[in-house]
C-alpha positions in Angstrom: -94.3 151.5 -100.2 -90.6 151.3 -99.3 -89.8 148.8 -101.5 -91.2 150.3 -104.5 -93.6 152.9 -105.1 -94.5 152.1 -108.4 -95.7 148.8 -107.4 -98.9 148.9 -106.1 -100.0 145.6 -104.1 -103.0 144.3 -105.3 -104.5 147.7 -105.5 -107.7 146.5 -107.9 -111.4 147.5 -107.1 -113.1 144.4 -108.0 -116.1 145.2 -106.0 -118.4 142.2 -105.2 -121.8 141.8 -106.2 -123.7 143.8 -103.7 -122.7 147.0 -103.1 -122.9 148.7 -99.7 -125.3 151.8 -98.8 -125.4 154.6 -96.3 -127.3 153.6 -93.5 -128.9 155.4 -90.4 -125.9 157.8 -88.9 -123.6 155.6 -86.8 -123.7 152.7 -88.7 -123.8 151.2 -92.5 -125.2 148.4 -94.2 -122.6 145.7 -96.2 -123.9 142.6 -98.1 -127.7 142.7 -96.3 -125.5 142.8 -92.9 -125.7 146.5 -90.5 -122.0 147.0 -88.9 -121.8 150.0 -86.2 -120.0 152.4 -86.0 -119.4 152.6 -82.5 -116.7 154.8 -80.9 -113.3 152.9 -80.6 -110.3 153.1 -78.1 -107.7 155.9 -78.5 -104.5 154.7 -80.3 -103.1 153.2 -83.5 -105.5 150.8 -85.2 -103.6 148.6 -88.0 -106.1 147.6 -90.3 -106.0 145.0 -93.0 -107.7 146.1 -96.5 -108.5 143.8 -99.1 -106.1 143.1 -102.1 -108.7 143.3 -104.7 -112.0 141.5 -104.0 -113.7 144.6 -102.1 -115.6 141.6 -100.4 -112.6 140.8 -98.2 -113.0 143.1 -95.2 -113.9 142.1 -91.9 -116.6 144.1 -90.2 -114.6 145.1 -87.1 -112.0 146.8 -90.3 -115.1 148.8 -91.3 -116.4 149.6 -88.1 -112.9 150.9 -87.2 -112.0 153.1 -90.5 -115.7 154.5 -90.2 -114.9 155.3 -86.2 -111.4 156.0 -86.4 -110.8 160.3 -86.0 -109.1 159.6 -89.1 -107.5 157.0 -92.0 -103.6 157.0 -92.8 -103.2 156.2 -96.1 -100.5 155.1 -98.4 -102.2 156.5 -101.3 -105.7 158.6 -100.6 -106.7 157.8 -103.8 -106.7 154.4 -103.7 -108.4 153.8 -100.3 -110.6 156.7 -100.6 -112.4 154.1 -103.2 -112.7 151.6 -100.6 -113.9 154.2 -98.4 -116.4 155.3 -100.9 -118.0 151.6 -101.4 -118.9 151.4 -97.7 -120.4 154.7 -97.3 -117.5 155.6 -95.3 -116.8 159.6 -94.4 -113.9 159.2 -92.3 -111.0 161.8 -93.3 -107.9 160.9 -95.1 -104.2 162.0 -94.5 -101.2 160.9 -96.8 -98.8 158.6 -95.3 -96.4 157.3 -97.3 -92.4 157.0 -98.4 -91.8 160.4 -99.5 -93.7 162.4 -97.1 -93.3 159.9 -93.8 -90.2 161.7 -91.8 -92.1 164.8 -92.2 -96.0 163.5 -91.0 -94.9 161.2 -88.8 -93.8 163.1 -85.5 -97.6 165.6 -86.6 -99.4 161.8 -86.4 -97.5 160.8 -83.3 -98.7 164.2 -81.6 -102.2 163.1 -82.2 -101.7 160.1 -81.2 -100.0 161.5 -78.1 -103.1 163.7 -77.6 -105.7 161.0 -77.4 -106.7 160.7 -81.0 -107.6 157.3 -82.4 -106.2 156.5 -86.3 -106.5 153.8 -88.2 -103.4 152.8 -90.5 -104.2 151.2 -93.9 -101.5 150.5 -97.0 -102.6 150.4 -100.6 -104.1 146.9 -100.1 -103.4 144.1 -97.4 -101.9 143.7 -94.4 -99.8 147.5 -93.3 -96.3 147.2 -92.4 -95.7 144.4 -95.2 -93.7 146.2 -97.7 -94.8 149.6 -97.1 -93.5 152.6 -94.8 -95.9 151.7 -91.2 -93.3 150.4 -89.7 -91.4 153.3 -87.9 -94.9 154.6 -87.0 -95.6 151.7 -85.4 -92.1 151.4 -83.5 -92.0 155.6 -82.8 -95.6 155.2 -81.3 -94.9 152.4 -79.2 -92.0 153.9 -77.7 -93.7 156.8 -76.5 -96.7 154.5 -74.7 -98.8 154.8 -77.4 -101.4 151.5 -77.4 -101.2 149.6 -81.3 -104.3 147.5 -82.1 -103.8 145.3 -84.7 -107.2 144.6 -87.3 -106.2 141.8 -89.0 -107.5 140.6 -92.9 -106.2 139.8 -96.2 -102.5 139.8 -97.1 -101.4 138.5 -100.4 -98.2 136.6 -98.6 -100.8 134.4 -97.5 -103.4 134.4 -99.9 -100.2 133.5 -102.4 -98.8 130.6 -100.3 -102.2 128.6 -99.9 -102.6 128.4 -103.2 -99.4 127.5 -104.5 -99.2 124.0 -103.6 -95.6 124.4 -102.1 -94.7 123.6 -98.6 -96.5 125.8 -95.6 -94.7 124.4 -93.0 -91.7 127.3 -92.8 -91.8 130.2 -95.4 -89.8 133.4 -95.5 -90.8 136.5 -97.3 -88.3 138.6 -98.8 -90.3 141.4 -100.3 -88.9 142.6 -103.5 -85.4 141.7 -105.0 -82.7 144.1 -106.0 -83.7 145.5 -109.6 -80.4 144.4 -111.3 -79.6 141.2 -111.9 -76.0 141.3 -110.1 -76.9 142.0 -106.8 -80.1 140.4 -107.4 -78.3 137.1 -107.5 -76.3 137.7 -104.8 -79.5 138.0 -102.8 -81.1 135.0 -104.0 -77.7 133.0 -103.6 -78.2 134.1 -99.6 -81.5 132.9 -99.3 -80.6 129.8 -101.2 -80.3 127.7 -98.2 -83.2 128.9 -96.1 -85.4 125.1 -95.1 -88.8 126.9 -96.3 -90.4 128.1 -99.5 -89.2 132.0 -100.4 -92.4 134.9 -101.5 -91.3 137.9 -103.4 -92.9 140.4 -104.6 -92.3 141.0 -108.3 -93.0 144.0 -110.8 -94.6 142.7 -113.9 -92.2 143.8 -116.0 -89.5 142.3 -114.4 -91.0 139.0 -113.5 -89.1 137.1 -116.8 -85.6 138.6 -115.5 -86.1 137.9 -112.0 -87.5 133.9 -112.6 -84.2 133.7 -114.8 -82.0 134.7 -112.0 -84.1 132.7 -109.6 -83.5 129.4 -112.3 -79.5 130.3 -112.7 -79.0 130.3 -109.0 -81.4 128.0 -107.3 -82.1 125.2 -110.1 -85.3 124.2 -110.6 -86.7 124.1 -107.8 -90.3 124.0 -108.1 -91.8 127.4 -108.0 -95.4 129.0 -108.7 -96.6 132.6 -109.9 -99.7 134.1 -109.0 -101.4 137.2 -110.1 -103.9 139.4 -109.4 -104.8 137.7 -106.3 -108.9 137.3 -105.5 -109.9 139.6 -108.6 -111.7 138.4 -111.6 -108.1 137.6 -113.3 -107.0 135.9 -110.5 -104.0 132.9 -112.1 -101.3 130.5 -110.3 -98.9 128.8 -112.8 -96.9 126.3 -111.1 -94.3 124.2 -112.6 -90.0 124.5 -112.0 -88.0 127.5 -112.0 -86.6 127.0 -114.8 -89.8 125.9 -117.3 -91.5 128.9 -116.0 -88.4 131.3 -116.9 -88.3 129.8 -120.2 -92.0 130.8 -120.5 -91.8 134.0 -119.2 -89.4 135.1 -121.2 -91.2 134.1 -124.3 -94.3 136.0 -123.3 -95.1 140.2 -123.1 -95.1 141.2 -119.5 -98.7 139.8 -117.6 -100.6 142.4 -116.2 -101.5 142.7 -112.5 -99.6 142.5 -109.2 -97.4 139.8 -109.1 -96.3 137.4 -106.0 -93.5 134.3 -106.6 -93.0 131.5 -104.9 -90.3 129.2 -104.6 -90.0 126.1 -103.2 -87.3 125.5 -100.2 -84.4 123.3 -101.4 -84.3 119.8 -101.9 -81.5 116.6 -101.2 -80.4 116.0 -103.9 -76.8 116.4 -103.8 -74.0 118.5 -106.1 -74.5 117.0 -109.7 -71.7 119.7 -111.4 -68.7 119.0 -112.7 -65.4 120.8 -111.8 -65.0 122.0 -115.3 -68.8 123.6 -115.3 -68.2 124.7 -112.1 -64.8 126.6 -113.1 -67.0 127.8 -116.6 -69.6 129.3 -114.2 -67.2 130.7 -111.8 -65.5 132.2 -114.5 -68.2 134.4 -115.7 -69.0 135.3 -112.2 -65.9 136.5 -111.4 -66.6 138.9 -114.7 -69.2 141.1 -112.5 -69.0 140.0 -109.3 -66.0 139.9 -106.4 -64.3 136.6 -105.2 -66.7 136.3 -102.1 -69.8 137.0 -103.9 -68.7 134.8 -107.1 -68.3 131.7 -104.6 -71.7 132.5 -103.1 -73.6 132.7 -105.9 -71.5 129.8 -107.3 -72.2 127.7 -104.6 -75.8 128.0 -104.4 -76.2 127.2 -107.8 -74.0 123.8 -108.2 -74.9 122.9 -104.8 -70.7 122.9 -104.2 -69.9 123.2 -100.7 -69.4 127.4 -100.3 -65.8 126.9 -98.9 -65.0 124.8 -101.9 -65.9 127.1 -104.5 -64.4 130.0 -102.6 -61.1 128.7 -102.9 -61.3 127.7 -106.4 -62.5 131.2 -106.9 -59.4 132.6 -105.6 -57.6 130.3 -107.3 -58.6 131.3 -110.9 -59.3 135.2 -110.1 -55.2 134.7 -109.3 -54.6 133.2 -112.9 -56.9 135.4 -114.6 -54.7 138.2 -112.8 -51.0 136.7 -113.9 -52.7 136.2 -117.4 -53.1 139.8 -118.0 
C-alpha cells in the first residue's frame, strides 16, 4: 500500500457463519452454493476482496482467484487466509511497495506470455490506495487485456452509511502525517462541492479530525470503523464535537475511514482581528502563500484577501525584528 504500509485496509477475517469446503476438483462449495472453476481468459483480472466480512465475495471473484495461473498479492499472508476459507489452491506471489519496480516487468512477461493473474490488495477494491496501479498502466500499454471483478470497497461501504451527501464525493486517501502540511492539504480540498473520504491511522485519527476542525469548521463529518466486521461503528456529529471527543479518548481500534461533509453557504462570520490572530500563528510555520490558504479556508475570507493581509503583517513582523 503506497500510502502506508502499516495501515492495513480492513484486513479482518470475520468469516461468516458457514464456512466453505473443498468440493469435487474444478469447483468449490460456498454458503450451500457450488461455484466452478472454469478456465478464464488470459490477462489481468482485478479482483475486489472483501474488507472484513469473508461473506462479501462475489462468486465470479472466487471462480477467478481459484482459475487464475496465479494470485498477486499485497500481502500473501493476509489473502492466503481468504484463500484458505474457500478451499482455494491457487499460488501466491508478493506484490507490493517495496518489491513492485523489481516484480513488475517478471509479472508483465507473464502476462506477455499468455498467462492469466488475478490482482488482489489486502482487502477491497485493488488500485485504491495500494501499488496496482502502474501494473495496470505498464500492462495496458503493451496490449495486455485488464478485466476488472468488481466487490467491496470501504470508500463506498463508508459513504452509504454516513448519512452525508452521495451526490459528488472525492477521495483523498490518506493525509500528510504532520499536521503542517496536513493542513495545507485539507485547506486545498476545502472548496471541493462534495463530501471528502480519507483514510485514517488509528492513532492519528484525534490529530487529524483536529486539523480537519481548525481548517474546515464544523462541517458535519462521520467516522466509521471496522467496516462489515462484528465491531463495525459510525459516529456522526461536526468536526469539531468529534475532535473534541477524540481527543479525549485512547486511540479506537480497527481501520479507520472519515468523512466530511462538502461545504456549506454560510458566509465569512470572522472578524479582522481573529483573522490577523490566526494568520499570525500561521505565518509561525507556514509561508505567506500557504498561511493565506490555510487561512482562507478556515474564516471562509476570500483567498486574495487574506493573502494580502498576510503579506502585510509577514512585512511588519519582518521590520519588528
Amino acid at each position: 500500500m503506497s500510502a502506508s504500509s502499516a495501515h492495513r485496509r480492513d484486513r479482518g477475517v470475520d468469516a461468516p457463519a458457514a464456512a466453505a469446503e473443498r468440493s469435487a476438483p474444478g469447483g468449490f462449495t460456498a454458503f450451500g452454493l457450488r461455484a466452478e472453476a472454469e478456465p478464464i481468459r488470459k490477462g489481468l483480472h482485478v479482483v475486489a476482496t472483501p474488507i472484513g466480512n469473508l461473506g462479501d465475495i462475489s462468486f465470479r471473484a472466487l471462480a477467478t482467484l481459484a482459475s487464475a495461473d496465479a494470485v498477486i498479492a499485497e500481502d500473501t499472508r493476509v489473502t492466503k487466509t481468504l484463500l484458505a476459507h474457500y478451499g482455494i489452491a491457487t499460488p501466491l506471489v508478493a506484490y507490493h511497495e517495496h518489491n513492485a519496480a523489481v516484480m513488475r516487468p517478471h509479472l508483465l512477461a507473464r502476462l506477455a506470455g499468455g498467462a492469466a493473474l488475478a490482482l488482489v490488495s489486502d482487502a477491497g477494491t485493488p488500485l485504491i490506495s495500494d501499488p496496482g496501479f502502474k501494473l495496470v498502466a505498464e500492462a495496458l500499454a503493451l496490449g495486455i487485456e485488464v478485466v476488472s471483478v468488481p466487490g467491496a470497497s470501504a470508500v463506498l461501504a463508508a459513504l452509504v452509511v454516513a448519512g452525508l451527501p452521495t451526490d459528488r464525493f472525492f477521495f483523498e486517501g490518506f493525509l500528510p502525517p504532520k499536521s503542517g502540511p496536513r493542513r495545507q492539504r485539507i485547506a486545498e480540498l476545502a472548496p471541493i462541492p462534495g463530501t471528502l473520504v480519507f483514510f485514517e491511522s488509528p492513532r492519528r485519527l484525534a490529530e487529524m479530525l483536529t486539523d480537519l476542525a481548525a481548517v474546515l469548521g464544523s462541517r458535519d463529518a462521520a467516522i466509521a470503523r471496522e467496516l462489515t466486521k462484528h465491531f463495525e461503528t459510525v459516529r456522526r456529529g461536526s468536526l469539531t464535537d468529534l475532535a473534541a471527543a477524540l481527543t479525549e479518548e485512547p486511540p479506537p481500534k480497527g481501520e479507520i475511514v472519515v468523512l466530511v461533509g462538502p461545504p456549506g453557504a454560510e458566509g465569512p462570520t470572522e472578524t479582522q482581528d481573529q483573522v490577523d490572530l490566526k494568520l499570525g500563528k500561521a505565518l509561525e510555520t507556514l509561508s505567506v502563500k500557504d498561511a493565506a490558504a490555510v487561512v482562507s479556508a478556515e474564516t471562509g475570507q476570500p483567498r486574495r484577501k487574506v493573502y494580502a493581509r498576510a503579506i502585510e503583517l509577514s512585512a511588519l513582523s519582518a521590520r519588528g525584528r
